[in-house]
C-alpha positions in Angstrom: 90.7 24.4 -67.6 94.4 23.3 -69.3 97.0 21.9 -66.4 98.8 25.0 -68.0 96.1 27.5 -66.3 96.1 24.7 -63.2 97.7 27.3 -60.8 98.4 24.6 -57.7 101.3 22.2 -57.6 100.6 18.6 -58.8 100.0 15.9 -55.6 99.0 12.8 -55.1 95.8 12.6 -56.3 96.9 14.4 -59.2 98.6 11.0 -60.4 97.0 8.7 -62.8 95.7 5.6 -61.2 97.1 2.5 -61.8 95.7 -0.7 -63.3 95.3 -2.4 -59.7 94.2 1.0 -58.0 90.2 0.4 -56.9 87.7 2.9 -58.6 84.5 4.0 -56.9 83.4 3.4 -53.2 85.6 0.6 -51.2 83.0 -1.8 -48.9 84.8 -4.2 -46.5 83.6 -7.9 -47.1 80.3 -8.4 -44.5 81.1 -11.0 -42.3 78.7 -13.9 -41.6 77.0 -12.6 -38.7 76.1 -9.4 -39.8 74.1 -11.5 -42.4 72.4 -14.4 -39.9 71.7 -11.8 -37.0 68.0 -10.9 -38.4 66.9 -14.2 -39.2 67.7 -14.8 -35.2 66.2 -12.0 -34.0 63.0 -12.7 -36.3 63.6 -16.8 -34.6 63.5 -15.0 -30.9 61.2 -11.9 -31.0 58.3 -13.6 -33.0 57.6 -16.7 -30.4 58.4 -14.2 -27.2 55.7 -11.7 -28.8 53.1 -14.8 -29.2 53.3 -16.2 -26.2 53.1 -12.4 -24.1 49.9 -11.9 -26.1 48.5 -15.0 -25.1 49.2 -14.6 -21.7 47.8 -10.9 -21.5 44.8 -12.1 -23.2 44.5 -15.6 -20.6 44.8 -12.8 -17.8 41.5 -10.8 -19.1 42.9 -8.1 -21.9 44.5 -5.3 -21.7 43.7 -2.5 -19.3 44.1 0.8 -20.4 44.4 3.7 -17.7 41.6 6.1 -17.9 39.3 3.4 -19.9 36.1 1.8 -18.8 37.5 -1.8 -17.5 38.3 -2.0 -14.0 42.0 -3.0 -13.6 41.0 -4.8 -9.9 39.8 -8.1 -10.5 36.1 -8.7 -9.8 34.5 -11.1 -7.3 30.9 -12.0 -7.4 29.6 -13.0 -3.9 26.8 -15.2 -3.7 24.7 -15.4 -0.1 23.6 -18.3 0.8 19.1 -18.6 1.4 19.3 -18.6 5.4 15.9 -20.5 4.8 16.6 -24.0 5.7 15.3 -26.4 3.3 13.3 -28.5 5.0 11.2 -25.3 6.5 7.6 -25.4 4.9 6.2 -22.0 4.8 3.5 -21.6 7.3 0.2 -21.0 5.5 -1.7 -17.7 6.6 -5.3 -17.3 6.7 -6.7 -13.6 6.0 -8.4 -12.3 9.2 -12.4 -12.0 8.2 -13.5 -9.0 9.2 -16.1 -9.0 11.8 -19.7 -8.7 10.6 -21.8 -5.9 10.9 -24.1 -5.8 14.2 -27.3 -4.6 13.3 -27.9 -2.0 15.6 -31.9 -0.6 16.4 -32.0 3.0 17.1 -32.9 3.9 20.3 -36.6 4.5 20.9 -36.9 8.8 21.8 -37.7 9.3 25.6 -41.4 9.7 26.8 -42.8 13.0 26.1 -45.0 13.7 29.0 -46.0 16.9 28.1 -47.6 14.4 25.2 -51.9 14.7 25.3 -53.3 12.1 27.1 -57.0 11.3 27.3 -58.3 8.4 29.6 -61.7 7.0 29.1 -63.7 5.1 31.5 -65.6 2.2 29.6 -65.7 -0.5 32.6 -69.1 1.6 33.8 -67.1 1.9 37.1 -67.9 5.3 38.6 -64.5 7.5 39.3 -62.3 5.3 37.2 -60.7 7.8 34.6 -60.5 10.5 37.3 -58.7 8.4 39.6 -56.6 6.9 36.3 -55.7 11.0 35.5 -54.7 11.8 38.6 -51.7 9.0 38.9 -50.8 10.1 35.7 -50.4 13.7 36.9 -48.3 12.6 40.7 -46.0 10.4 37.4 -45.3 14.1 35.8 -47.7 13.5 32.8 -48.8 17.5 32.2 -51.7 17.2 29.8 -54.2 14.6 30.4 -58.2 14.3 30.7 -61.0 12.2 31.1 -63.9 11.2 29.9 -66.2 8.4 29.0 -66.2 5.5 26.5 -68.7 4.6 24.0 -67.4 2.2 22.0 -67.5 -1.9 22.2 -63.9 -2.5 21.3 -61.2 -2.9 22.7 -62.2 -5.8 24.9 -59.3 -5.7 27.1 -58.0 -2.0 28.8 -55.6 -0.8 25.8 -53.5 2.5 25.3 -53.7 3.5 21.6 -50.8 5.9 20.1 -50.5 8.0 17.2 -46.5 7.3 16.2 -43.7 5.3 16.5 -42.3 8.2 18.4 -45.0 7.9 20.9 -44.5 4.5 21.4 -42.2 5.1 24.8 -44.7 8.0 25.8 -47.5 5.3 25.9 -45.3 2.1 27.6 -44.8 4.8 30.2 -48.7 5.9 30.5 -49.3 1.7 30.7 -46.7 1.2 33.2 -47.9 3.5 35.3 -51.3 2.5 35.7 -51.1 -0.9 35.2 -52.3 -1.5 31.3 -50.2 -3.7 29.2 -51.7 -4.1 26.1 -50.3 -1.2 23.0 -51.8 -0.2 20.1 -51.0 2.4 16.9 -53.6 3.8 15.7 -53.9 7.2 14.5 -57.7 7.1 14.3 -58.1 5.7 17.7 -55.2 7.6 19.6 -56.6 11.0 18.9 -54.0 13.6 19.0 -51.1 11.8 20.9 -52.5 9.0 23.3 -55.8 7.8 24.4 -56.4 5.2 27.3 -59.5 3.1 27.2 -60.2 1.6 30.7 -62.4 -1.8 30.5 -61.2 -3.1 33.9 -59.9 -1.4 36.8 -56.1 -1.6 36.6 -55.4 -1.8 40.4 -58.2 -4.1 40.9 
């Protein structure tokens, strides 16, 4: 566009700039401070920062809310043994158990309702009727008499079948006076036999 088509009147910054007039953007000077102020700030912050971290770090780290570390400083507690030293521990001895007691099973009681045969073979007339009936007034309720052939026994003996008869035929002695016991199956007959060589209550 010509200053002929320029339809606004010419101003001041219309005119040509002189030789002194400055061109492009004016700065101020900076003054010295403006230019030493980081270097001090780098001087201050840098040994404030070292000496915070070394401290935070002296004190156990950093605690962060929320995280796993417990904030509250921990305290182990030790207790003390209330076992004085000079206590020796007092040896124990392990109880022995008492030994087993043989027991022997109780003999059964007589049977008197057990046969009983009573032979006379001291040749003394009356003897194995007079032996039956003490057996009977005892409460013996199956005995007889008869005689005796035989040489042995020597002595007045009352032979039994069992074991089990064995109280049945201590009674039978006890009662009429024979102390002398024998098992034998062949000789006791069916239960008990009683042979008379001697007179009992002689």
């Amino acid at each position: 566009m010509s200053k002929a088509a320029y339809p606004y009147p010419t101003d001041e910054f219309d005119a040509s700039p002189g030789p002194d007039t400055p061109r492009g953007v004016h700065r101020a000077p900076r003054s010295a401070w403006s230019r030493w102020w980081p270097f001090l700030a780098v001087l201050v912050l840098v040994p404030a920062l070292a000496w915070g971290a070394v401290t935070v770090y002296a004190n156990g780290g950093f605690h962060l809310p929320g995280g796993g570390d417990d904030p509250t400083p921990r305290t182990t507690t030790t207790t003390a043994s209330t076992t004085p030293a000079d206590v020796v521990p007092t040896e124990t001895t392990a109880e022995t158990p008492p030994a087993a007691v043989e027991t022997t099973p109780e003999a059964p009681p007589a049977d008197l309702a057990a046969p009983v045969s009573v032979l006379n073979g001291a040749g003394i007339s009356g003897l194995a009727t007079r032996t039956v009936t003490k057996l009977t007034t005892a409460g013996f309720t199956s005995v007889e008499a008869g005689n005796f052939s035989g040489k042995t026994p020597v002595a007045s003996t009352v032979f039994y079948a069992t074991e089990d008869l064995r109280s049945t035929a201590e009674l039978v002695g006890t009662t009429i006076g024979v102390t002398t016991y024998v098992m034998s199956p062949i000789d006791a007959g069916a239960a008990i036999t009683v042979v008379l060589r001697t007179d009992p209550a002689a």
